[in-house]
Biopython code that builds the backbone (N, CA, C, O; Angstrom):
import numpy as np
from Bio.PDB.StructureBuilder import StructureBuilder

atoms = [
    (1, "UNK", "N", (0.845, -1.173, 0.000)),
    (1, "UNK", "CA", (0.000, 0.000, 0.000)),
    (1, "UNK", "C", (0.893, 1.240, 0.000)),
    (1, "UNK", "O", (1.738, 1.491, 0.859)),
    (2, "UNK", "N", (0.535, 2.149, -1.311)),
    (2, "UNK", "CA", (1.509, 3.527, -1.099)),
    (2, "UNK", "C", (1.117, 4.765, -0.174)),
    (2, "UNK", "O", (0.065, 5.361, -0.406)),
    (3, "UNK", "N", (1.767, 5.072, 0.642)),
    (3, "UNK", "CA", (1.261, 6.878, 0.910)),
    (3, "UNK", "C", (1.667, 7.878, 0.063)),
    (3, "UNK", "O", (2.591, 8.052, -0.731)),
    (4, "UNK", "N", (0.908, 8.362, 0.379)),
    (4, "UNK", "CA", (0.947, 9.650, -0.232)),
    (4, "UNK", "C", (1.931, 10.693, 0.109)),
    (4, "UNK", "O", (1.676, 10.971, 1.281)),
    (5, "UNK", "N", (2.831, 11.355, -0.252)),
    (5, "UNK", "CA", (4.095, 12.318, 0.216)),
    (5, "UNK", "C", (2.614, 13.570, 0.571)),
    (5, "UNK", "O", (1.560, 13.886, 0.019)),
    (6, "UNK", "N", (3.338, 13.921, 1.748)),
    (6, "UNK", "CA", (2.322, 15.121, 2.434)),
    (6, "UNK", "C", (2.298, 16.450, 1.832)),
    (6, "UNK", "O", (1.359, 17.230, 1.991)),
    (7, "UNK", "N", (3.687, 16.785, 0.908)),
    (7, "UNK", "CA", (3.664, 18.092, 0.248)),
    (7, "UNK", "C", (3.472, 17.520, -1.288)),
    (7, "UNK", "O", (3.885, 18.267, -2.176)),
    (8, "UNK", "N", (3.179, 16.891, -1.486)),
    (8, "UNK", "CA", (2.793, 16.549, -3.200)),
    (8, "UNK", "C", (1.729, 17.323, -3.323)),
    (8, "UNK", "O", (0.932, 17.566, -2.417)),
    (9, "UNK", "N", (1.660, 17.915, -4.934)),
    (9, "UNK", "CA", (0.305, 18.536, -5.187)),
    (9, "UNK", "C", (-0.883, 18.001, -5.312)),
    (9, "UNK", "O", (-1.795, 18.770, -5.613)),
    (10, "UNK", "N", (-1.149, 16.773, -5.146)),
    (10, "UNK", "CA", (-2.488, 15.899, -4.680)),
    (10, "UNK", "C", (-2.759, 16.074, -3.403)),
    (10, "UNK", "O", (-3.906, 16.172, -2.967)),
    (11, "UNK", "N", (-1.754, 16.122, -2.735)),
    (11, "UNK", "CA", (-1.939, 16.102, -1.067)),
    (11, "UNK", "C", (-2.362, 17.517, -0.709)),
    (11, "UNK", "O", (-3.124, 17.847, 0.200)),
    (12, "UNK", "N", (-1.757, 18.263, -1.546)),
    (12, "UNK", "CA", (-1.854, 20.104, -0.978)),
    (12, "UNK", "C", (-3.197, 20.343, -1.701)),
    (12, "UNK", "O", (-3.852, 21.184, -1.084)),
    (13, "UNK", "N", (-3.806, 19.897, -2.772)),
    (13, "UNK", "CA", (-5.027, 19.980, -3.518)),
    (13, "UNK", "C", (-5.898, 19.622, -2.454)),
    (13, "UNK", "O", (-6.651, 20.467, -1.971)),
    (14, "UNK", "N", (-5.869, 18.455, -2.044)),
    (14, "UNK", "CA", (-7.053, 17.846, -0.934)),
    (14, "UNK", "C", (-6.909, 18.915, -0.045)),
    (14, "UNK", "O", (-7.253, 19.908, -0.685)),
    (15, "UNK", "N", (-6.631, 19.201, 0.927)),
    (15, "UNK", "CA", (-6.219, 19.736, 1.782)),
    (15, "UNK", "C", (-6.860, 21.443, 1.718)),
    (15, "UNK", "O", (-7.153, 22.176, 2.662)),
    (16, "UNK", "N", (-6.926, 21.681, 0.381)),
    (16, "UNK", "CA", (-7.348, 22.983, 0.469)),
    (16, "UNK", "C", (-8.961, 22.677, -0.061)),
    (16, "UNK", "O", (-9.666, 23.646, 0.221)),
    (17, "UNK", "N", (-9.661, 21.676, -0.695)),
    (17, "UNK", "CA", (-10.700, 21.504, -1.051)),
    (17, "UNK", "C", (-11.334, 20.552, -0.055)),
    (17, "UNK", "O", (-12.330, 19.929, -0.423)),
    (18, "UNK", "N", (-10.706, 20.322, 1.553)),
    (18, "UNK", "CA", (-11.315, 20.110, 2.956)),
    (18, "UNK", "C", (-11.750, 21.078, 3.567)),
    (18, "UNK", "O", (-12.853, 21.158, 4.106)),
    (19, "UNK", "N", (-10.420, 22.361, 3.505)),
    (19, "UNK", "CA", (-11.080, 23.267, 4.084)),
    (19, "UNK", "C", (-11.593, 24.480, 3.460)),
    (19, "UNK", "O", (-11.411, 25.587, 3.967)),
    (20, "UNK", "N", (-12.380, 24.255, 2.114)),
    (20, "UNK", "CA", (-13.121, 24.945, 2.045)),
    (20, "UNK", "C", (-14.777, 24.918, 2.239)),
    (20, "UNK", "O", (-15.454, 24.261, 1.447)),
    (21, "UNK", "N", (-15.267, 25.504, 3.099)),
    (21, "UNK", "CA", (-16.566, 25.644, 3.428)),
    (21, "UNK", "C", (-17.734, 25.569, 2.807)),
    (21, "UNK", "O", (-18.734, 25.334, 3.486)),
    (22, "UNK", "N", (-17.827, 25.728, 1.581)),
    (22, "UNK", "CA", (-18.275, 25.725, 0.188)),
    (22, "UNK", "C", (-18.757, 24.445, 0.069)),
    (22, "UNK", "O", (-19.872, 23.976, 0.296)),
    (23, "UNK", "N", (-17.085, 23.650, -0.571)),
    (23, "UNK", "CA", (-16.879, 22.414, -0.925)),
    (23, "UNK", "C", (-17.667, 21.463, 0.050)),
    (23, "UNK", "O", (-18.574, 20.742, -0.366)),
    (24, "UNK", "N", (-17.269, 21.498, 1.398)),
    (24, "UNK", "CA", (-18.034, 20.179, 2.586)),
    (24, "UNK", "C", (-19.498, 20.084, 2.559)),
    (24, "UNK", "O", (-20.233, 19.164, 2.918)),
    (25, "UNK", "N", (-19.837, 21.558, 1.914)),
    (25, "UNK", "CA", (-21.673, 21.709, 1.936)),
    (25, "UNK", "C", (-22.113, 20.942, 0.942)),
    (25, "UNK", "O", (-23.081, 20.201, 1.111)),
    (26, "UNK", "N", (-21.478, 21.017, -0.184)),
    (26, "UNK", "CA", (-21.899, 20.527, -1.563)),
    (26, "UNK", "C", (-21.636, 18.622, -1.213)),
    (26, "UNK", "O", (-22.403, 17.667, -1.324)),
    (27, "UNK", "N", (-20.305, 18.724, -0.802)),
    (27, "UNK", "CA", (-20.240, 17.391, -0.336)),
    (27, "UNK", "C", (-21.097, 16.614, 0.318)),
    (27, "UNK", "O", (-21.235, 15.444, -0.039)),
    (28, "UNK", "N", (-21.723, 17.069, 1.249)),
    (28, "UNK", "CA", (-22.670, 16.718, 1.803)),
    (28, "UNK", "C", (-24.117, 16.059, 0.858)),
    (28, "UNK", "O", (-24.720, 14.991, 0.747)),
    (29, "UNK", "N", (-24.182, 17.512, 0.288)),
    (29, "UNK", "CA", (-25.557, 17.247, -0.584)),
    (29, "UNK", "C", (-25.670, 16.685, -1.798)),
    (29, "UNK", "O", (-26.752, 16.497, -2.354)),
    (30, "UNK", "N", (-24.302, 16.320, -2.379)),
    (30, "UNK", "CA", (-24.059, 15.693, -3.532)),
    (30, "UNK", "C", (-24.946, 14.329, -3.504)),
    (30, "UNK", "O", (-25.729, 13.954, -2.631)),
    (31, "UNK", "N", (-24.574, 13.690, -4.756)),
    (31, "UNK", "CA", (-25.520, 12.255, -4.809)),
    (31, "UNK", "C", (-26.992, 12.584, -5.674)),
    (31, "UNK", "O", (-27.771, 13.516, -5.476)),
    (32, "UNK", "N", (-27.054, 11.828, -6.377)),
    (32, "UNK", "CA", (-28.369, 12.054, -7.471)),
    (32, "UNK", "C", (-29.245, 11.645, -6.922)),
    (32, "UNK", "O", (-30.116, 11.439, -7.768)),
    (33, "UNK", "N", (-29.878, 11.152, -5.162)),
    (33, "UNK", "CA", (-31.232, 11.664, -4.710)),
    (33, "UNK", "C", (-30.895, 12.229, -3.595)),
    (33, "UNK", "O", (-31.870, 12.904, -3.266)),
    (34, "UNK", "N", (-30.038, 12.345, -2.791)),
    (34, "UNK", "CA", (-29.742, 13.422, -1.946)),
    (34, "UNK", "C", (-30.749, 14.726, -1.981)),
    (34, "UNK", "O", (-31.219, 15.027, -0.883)),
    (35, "UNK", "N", (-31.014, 15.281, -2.749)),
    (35, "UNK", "CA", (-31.337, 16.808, -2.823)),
    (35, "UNK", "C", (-33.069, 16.516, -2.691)),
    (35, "UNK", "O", (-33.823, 17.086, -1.902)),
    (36, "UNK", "N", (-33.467, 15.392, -3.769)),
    (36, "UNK", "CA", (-35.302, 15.253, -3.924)),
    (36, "UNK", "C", (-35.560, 14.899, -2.495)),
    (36, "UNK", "O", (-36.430, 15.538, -1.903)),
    (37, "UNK", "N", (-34.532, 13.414, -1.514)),
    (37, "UNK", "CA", (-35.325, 13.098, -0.630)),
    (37, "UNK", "C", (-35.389, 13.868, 0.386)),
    (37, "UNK", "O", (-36.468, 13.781, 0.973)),
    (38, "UNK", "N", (-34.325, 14.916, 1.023)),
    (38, "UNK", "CA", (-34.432, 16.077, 1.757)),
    (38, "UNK", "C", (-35.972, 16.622, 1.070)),
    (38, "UNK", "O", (-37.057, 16.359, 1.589)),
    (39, "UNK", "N", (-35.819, 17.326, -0.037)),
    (39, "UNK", "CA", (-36.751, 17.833, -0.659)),
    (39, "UNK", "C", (-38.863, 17.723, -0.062)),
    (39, "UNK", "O", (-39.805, 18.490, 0.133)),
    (40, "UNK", "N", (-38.483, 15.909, -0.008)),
    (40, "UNK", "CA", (-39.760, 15.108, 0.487)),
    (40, "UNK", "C", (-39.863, 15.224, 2.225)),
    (40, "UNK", "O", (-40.864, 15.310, 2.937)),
    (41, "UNK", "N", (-38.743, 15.196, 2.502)),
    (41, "UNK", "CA", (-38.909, 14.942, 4.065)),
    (41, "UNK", "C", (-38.842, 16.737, 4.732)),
    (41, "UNK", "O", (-38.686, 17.017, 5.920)),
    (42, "UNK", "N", (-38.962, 17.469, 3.902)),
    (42, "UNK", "CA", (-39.195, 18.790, 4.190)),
    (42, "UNK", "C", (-40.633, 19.158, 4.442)),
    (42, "UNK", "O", (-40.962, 20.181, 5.042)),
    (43, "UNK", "N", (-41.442, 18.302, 3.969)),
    (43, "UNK", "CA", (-43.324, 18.711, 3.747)),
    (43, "UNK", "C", (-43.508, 17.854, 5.524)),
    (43, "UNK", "O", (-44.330, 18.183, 6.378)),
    (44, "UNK", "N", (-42.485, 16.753, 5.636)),
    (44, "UNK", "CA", (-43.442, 15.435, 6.814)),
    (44, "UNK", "C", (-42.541, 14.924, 7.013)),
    (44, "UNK", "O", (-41.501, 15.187, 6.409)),
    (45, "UNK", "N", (-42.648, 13.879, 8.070)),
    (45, "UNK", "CA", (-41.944, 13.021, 8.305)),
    (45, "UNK", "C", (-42.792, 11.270, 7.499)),
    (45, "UNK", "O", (-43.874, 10.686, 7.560)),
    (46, "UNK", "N", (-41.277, 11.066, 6.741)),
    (46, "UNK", "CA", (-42.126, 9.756, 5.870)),
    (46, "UNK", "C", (-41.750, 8.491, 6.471)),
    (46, "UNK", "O", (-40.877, 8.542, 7.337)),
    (47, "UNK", "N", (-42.193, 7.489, 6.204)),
    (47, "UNK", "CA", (-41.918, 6.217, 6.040)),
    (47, "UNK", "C", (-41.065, 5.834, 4.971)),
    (47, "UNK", "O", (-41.178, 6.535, 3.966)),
    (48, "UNK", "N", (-40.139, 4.791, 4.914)),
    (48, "UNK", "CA", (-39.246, 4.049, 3.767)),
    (48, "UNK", "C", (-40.385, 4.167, 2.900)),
    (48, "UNK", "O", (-40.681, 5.175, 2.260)),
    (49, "UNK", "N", (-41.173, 2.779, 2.923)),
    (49, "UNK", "CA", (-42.452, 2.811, 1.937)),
    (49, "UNK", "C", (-42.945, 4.668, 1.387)),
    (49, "UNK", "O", (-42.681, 5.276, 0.350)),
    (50, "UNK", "N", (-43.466, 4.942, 2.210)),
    (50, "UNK", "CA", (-43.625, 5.943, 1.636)),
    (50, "UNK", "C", (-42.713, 6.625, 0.995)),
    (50, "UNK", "O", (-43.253, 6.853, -0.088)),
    (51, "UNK", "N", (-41.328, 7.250, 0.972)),
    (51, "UNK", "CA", (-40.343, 7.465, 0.264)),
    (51, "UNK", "C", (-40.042, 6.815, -0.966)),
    (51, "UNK", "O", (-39.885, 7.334, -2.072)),
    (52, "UNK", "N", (-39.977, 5.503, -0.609)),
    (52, "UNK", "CA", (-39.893, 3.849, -2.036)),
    (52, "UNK", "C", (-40.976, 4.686, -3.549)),
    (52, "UNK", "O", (-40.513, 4.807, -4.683)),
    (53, "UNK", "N", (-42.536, 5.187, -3.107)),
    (53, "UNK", "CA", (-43.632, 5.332, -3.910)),
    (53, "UNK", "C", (-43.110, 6.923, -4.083)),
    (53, "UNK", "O", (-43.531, 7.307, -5.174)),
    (54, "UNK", "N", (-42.636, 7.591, -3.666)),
    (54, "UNK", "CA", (-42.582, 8.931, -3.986)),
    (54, "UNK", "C", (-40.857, 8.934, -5.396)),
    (54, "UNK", "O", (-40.321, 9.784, -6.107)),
    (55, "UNK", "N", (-40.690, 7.801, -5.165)),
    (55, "UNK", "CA", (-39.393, 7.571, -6.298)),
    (55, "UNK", "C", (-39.359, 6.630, -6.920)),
    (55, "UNK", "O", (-38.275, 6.048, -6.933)),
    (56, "UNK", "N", (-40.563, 6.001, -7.763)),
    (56, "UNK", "CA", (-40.702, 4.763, -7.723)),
    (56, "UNK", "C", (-39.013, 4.133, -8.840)),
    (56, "UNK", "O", (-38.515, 3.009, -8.784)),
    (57, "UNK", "N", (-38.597, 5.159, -9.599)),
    (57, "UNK", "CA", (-37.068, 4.775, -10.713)),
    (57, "UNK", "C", (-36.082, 4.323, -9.592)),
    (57, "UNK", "O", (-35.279, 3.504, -10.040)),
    (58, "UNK", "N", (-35.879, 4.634, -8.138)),
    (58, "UNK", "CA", (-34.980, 4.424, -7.031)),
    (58, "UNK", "C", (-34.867, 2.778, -6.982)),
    (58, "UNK", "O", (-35.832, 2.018, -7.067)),
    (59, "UNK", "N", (-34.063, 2.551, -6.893)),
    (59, "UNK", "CA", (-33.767, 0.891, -5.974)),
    (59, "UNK", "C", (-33.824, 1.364, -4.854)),
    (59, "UNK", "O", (-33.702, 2.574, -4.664)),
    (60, "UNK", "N", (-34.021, 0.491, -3.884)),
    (60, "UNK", "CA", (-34.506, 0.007, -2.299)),
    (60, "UNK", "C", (-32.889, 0.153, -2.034)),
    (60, "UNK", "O", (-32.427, 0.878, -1.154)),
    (61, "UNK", "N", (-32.352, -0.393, -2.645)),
    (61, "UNK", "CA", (-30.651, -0.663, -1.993)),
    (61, "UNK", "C", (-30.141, 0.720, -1.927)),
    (61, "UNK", "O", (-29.617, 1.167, -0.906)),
    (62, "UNK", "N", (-30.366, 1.728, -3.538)),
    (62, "UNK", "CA", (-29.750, 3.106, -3.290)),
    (62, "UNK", "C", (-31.047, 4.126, -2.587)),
    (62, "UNK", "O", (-30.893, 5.346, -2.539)),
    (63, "UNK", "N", (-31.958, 3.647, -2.211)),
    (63, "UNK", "CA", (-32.768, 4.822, -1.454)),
    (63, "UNK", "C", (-32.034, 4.231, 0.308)),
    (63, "UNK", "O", (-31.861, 4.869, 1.345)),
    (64, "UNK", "N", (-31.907, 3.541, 0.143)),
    (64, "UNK", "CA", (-30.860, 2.904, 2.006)),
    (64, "UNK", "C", (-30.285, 3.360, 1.872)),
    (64, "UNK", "O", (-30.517, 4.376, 2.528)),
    (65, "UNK", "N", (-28.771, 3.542, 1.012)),
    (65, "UNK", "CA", (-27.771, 3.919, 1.095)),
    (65, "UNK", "C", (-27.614, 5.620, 0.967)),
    (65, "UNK", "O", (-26.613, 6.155, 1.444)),
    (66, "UNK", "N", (-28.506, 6.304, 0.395)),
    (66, "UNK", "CA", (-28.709, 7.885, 0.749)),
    (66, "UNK", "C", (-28.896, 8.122, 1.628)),
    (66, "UNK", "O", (-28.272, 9.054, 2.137)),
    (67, "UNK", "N", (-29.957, 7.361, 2.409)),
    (67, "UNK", "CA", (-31.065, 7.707, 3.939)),
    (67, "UNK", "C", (-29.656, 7.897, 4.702)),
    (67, "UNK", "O", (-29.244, 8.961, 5.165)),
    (68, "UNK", "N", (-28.974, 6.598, 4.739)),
    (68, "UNK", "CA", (-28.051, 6.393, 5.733)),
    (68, "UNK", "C", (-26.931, 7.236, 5.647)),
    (68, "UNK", "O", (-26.646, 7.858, 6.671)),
    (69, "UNK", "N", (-26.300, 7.378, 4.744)),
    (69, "UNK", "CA", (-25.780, 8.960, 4.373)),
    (69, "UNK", "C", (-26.100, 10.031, 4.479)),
    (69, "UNK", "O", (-25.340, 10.760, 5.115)),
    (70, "UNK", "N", (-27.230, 10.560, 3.970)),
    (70, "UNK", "CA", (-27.925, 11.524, 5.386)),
    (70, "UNK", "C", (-27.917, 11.908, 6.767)),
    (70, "UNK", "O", (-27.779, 12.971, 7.371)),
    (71, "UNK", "N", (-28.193, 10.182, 7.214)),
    (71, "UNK", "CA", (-28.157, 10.219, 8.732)),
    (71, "UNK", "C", (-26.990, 10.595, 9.218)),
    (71, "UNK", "O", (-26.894, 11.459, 10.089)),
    (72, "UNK", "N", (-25.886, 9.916, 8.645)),
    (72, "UNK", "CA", (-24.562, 9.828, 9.029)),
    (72, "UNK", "C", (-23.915, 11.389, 9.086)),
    (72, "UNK", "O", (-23.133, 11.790, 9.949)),
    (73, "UNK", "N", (-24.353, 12.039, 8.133)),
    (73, "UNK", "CA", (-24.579, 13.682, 7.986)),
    (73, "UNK", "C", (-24.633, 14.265, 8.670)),
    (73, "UNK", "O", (-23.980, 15.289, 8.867)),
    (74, "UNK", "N", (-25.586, 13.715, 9.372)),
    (74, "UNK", "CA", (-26.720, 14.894, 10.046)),
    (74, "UNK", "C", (-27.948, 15.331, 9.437)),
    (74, "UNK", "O", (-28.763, 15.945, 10.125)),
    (75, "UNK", "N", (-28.168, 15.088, 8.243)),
    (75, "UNK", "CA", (-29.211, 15.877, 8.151)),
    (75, "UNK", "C", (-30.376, 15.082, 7.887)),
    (75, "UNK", "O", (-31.314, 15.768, 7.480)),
    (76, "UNK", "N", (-30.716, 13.380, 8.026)),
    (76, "UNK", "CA", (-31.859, 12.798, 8.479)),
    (76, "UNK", "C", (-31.657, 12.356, 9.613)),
    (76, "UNK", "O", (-30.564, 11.849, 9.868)),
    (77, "UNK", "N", (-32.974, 12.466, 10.876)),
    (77, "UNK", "CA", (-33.452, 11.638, 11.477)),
    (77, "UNK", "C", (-34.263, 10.260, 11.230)),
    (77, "UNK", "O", (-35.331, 10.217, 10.618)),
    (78, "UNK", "N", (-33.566, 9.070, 11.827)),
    (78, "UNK", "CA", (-34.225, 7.994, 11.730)),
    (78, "UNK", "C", (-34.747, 7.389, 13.521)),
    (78, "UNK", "O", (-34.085, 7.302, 14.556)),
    (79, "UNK", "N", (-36.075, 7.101, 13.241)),
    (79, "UNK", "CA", (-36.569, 6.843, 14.800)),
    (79, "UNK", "C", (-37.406, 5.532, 14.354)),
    (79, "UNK", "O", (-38.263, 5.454, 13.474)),
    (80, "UNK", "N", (-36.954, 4.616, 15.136)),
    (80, "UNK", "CA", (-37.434, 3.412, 14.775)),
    (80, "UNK", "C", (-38.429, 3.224, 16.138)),
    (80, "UNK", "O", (-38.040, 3.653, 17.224)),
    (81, "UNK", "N", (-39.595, 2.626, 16.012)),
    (81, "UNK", "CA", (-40.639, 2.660, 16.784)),
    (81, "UNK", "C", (-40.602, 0.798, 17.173)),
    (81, "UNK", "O", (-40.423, -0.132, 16.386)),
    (82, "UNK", "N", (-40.868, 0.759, 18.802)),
    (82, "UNK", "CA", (-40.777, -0.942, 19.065)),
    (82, "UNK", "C", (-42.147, -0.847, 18.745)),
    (82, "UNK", "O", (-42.767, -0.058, 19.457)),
    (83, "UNK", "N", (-43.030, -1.650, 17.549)),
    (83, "UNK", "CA", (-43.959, -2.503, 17.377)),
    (83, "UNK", "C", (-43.538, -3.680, 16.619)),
    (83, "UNK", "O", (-42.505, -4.344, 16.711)),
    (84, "UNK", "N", (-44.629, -3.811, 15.792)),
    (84, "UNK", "CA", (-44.736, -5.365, 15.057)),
    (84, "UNK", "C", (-45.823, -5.465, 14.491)),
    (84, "UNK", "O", (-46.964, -5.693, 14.895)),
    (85, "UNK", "N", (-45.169, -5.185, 13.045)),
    (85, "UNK", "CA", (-43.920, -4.923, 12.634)),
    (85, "UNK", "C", (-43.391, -3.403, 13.201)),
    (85, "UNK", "O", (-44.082, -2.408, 13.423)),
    (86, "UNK", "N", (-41.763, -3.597, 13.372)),
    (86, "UNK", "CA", (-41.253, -2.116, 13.329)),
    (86, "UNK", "C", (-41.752, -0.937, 12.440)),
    (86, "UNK", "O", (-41.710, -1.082, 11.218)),
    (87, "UNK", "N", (-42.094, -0.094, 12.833)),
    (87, "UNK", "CA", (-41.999, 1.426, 11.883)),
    (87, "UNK", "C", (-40.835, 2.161, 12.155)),
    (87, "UNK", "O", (-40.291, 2.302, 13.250)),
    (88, "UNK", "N", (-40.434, 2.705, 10.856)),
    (88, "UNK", "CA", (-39.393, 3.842, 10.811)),
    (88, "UNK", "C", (-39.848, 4.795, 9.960)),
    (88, "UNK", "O", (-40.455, 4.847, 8.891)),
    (89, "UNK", "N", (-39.242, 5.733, 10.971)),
    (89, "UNK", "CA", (-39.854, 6.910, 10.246)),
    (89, "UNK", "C", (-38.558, 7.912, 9.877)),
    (89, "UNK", "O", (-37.589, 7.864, 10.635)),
    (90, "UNK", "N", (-38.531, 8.662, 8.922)),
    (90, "UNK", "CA", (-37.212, 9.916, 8.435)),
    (90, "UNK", "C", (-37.797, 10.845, 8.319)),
    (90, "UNK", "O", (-38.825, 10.972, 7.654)),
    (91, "UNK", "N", (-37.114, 11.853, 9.095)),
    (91, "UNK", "CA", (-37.221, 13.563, 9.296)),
    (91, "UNK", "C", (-36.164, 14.179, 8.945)),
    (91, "UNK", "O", (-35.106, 13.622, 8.650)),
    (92, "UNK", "N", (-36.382, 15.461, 8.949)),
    (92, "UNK", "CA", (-35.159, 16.381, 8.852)),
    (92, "UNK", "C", (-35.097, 17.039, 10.187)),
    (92, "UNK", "O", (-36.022, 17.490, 10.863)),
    (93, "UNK", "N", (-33.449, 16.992, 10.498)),
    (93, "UNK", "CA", (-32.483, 17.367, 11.445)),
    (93, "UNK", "C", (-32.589, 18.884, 11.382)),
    (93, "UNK", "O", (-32.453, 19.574, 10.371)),
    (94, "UNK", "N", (-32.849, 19.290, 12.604)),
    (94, "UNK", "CA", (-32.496, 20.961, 12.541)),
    (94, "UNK", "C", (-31.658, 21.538, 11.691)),
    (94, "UNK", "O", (-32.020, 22.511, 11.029)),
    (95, "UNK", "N", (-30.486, 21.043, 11.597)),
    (95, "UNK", "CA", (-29.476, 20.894, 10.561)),
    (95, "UNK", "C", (-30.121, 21.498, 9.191)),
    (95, "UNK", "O", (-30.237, 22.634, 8.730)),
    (96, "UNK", "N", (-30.494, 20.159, 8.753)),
    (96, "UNK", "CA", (-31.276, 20.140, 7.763)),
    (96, "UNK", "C", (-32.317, 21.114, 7.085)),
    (96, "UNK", "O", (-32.287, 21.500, 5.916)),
    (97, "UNK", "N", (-33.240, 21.432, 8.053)),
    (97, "UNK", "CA", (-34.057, 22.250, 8.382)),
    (97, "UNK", "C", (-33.563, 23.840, 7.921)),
    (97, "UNK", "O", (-34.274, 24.602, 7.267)),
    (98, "UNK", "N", (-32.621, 24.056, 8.260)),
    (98, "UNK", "CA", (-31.459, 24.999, 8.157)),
    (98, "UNK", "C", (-31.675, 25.500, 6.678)),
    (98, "UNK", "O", (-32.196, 26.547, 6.293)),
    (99, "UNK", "N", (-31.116, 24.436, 5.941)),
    (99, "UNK", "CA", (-30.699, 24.288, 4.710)),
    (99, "UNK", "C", (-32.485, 24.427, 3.728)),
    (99, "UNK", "O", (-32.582, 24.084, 2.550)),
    (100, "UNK", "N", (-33.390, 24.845, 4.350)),
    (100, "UNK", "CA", (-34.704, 25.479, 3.086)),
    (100, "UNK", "C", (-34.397, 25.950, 2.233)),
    (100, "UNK", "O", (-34.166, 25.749, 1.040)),
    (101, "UNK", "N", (-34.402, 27.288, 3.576)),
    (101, "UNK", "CA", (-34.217, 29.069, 2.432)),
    (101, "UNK", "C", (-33.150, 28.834, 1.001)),
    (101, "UNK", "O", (-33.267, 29.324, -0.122)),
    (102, "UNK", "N", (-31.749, 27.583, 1.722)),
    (102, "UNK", "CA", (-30.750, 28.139, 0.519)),
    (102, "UNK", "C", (-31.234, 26.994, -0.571)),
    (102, "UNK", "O", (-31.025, 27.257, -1.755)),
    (103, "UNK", "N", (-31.761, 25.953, -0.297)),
    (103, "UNK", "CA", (-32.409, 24.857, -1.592)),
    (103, "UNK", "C", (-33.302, 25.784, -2.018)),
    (103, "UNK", "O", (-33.243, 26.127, -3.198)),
    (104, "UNK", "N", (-34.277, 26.353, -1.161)),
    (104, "UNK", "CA", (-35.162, 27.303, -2.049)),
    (104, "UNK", "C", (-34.821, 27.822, -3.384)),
    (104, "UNK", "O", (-34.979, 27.307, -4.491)),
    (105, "UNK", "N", (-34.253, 29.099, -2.994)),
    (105, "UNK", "CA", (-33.425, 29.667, -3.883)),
    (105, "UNK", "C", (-32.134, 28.763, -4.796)),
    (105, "UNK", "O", (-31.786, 29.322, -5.836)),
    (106, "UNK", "N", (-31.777, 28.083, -4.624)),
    (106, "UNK", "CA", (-30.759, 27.159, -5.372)),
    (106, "UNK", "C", (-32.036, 26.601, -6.194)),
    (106, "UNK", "O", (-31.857, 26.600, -7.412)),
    (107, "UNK", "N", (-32.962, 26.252, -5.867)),
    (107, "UNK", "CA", (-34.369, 25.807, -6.984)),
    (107, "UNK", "C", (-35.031, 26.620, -7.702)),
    (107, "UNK", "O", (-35.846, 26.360, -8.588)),
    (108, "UNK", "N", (-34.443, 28.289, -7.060)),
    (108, "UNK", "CA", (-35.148, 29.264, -8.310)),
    (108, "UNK", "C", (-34.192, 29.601, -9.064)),
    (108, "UNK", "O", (-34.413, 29.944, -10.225)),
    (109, "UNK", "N", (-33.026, 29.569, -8.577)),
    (109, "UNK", "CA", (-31.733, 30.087, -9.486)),
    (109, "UNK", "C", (-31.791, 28.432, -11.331)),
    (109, "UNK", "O", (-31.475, 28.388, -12.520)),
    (110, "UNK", "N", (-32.395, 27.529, -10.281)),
    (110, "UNK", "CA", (-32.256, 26.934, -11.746)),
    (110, "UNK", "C", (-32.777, 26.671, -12.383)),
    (110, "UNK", "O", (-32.399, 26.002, -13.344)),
    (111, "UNK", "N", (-34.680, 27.318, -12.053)),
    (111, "UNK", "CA", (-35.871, 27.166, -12.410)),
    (111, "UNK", "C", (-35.317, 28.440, -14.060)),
    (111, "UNK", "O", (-35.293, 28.126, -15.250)),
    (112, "UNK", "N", (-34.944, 29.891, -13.379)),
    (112, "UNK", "CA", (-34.162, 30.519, -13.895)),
    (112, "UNK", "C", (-33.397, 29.902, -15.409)),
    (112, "UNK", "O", (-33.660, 30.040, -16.604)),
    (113, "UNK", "N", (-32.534, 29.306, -14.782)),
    (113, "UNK", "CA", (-31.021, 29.601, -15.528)),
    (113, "UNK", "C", (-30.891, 27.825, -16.494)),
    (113, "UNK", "O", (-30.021, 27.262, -17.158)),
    (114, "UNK", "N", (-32.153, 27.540, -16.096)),
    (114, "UNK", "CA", (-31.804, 25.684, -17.248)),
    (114, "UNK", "C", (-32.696, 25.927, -18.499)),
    (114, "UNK", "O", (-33.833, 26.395, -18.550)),
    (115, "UNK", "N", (-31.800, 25.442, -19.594)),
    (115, "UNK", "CA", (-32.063, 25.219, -21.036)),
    (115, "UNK", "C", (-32.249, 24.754, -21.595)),
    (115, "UNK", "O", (-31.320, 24.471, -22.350)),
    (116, "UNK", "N", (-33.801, 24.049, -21.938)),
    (116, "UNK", "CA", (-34.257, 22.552, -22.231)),
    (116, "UNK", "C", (-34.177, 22.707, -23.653)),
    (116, "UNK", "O", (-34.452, 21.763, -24.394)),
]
sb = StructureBuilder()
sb.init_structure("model")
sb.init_model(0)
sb.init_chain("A")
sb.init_seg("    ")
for serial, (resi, resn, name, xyz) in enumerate(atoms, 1):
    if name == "N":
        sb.init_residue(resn, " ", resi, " ")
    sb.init_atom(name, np.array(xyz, "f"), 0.0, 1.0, " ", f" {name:<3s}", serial, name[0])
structure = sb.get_structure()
């Protein structure tokens, strides 16, 4: 396994695209359903199922693997309820919550600015 030399320009590249503030936000929200399922869990708090029908083109495997990336985020809540069967339910994190006003506007800037 190689390391990486700490002053190489790969190493000094990363390093400045960690700490930019910008970059970690986008990072965050990157991912091609990232943005819709925030989007959904902004109106309510849903169920998987319910999420599954609101995307029906999604696989089950990549609507898990966003949720949980989210969570891991911060910016979904997952609260699993003891019945039987279990319910789970996904919310948005104050965090999250946070982040409206600027999706708002990031949704008019491209309502705006896209060229079909």
């Amino acid at each position: 396994m190689s390391t990486r030399k700490p002053n190489s320009t790969f190493s000094r590249n990363e390093q400045c695209i960690i700490d930019c503030d910008l970059t970690y936000a986008v990072q965050k929200l990157g991912g091609r359903w990232k943005l819709l399922i925030l989007d959904k869990l902004a109106a309510r708090k849903l169920r998987f199922s319910e999420l599954k029908k609101e995307f029906p083109y999604i696989t089950e495997r990549m609507l898990t693997l966003q949720l949980r990336a989210l969570e891991q985020d911060g910016l979904v809540k997952r609260t699993i309820y003891a019945e039987v069967p279990p319910r789970v339910e996904y919310e948005l994190t104050k965090s999250a919550i946070e982040l409206g006003p600027i999706l708002k506007q990031l949704s008019v800037w491209g309502s705006k600015n896209r060229t079909l």
